[in-house]
C-alpha positions as CSV (number, residue, x, y, z in Angstrom):
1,X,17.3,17.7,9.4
2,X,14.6,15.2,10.0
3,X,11.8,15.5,12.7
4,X,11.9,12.1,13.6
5,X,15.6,12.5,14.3
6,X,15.1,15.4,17.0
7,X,15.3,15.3,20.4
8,X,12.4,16.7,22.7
9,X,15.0,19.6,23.6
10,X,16.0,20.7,20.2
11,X,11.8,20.5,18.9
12,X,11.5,22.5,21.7
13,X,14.1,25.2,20.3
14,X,12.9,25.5,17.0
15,X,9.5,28.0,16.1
16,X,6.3,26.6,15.3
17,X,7.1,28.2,11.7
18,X,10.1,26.2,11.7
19,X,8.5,22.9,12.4
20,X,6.3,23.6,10.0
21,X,8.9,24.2,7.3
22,X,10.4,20.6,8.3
23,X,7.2,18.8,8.6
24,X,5.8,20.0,4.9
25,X,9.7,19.5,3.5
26,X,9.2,16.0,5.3
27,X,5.6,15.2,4.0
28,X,6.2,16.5,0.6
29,X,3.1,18.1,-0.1
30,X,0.7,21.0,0.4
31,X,-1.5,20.8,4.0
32,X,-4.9,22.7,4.5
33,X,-3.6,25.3,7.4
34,X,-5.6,23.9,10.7
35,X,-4.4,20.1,9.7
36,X,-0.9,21.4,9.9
37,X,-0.8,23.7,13.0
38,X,-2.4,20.4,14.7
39,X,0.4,18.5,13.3
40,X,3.1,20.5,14.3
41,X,1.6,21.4,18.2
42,X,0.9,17.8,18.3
43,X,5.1,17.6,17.5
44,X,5.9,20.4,20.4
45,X,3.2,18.5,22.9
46,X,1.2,21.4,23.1
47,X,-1.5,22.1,25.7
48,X,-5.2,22.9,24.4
49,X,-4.5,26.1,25.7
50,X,-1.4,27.1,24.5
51,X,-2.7,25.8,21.0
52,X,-5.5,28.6,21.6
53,X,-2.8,31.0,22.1
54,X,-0.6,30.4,19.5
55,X,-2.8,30.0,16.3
56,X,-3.4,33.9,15.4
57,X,0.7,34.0,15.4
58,X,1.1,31.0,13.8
59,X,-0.9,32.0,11.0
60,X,0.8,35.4,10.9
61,X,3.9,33.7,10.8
62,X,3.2,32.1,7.7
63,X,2.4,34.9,5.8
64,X,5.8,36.6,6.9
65,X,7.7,34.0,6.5
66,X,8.9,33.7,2.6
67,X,9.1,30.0,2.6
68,X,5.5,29.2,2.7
69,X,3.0,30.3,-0.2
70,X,-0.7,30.6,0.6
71,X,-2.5,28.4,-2.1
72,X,-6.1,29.0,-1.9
73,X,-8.7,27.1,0.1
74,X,-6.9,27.8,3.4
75,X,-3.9,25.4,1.6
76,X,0.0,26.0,1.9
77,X,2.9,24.7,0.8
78,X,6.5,25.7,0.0
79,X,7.5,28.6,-2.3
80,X,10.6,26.1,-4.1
81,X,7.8,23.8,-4.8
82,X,6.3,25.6,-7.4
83,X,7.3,28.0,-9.9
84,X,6.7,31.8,-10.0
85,X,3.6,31.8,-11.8
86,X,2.2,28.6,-11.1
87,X,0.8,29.8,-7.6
88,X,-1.0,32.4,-9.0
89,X,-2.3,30.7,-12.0
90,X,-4.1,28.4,-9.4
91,X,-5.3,31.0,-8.0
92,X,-6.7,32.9,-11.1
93,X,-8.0,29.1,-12.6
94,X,-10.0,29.1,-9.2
95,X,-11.3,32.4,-9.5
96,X,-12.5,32.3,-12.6
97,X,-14.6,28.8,-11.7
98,X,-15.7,30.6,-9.0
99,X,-17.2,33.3,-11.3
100,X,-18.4,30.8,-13.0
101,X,-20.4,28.7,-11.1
102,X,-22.5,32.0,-9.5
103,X,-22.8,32.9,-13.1
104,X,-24.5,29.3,-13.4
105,X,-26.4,29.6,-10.5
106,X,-27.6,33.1,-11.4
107,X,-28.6,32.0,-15.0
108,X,-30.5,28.8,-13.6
109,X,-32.2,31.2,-11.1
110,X,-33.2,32.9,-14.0
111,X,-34.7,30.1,-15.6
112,X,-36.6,28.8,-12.6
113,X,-38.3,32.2,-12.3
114,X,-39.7,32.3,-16.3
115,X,-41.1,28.4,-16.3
116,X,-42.6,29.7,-13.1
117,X,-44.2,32.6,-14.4
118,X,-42.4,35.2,-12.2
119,X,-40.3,37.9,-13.1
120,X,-37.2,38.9,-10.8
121,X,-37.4,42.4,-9.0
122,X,-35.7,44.5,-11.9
123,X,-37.8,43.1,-14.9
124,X,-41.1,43.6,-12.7
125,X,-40.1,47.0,-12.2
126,X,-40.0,47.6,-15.9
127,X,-43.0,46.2,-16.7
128,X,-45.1,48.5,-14.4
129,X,-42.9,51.3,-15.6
130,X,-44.0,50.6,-19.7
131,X,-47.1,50.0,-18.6
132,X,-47.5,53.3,-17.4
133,X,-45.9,55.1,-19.9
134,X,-48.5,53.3,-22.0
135,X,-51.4,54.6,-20.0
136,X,-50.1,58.5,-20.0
137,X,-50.4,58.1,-23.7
């Protein structure tokens, strides 16, 4: 079934979901989540408001429904797309950058702090607390 090929009756027939499914099988690729629920009310001719209404359940929709597979950064695509483990190694490769990049951030932080001269909160704290162990000797 192609979208182009539909009539205004039978589009208006079919679930949001349902578009969905034809428009990503028609696109052939994966769509952030907001660009595609735009897409497919812009397909049913949907009213600003009934857009409003209809986001929460279209998003809920695509989490039931087991054709669609959530692919990080608000993304989706179809589950026949992409083998079993592929998804979630995406997900674990973007993870783990993730982790990386605070650990960065966290090290240069660190950095910035000695060729300044200042100590963050926990190594202050130990300083005063040798220094007065030192004195009570």
């Amino acid at each position: 079934m192609n979208l182009k090929e539909l009539s205004k009756d039978e589009i208006d027939k079919l679930s949001l979901v349902d578009l969905a499914y034809l428009y990503l099988i028609e696109e052939n690729k994966e769509f952030n989540f907001l660009e595609m629920f735009n897409q497919v009310a812009k397909i049913k001719e949907m009213s600003k408001s009934a857009k409003e209404d209809k986001l929460a359940q279209f998003y809920t929709d695509l989490n039931i429904d087991g054709r669609f597979t959530a692919l990080g950064s608000n993304n989706w695509g179809l589950k026949r797309w992409y083998p079993k483990n592929q998804t979630s190694e995406k997900k674990i490769t973007e993870s783990k950058k993730s982790i990386l990049d605070e650990d960065e951030i966290l090290f240069t932080e660190d950095e910035e702090y000695k060729e300044l001269g200042l100590e963050n909160e926990e190594t202050g704290k130990e300083t005063e607390v040798e220094e007065i162990e030192e004195e009570i000797e």
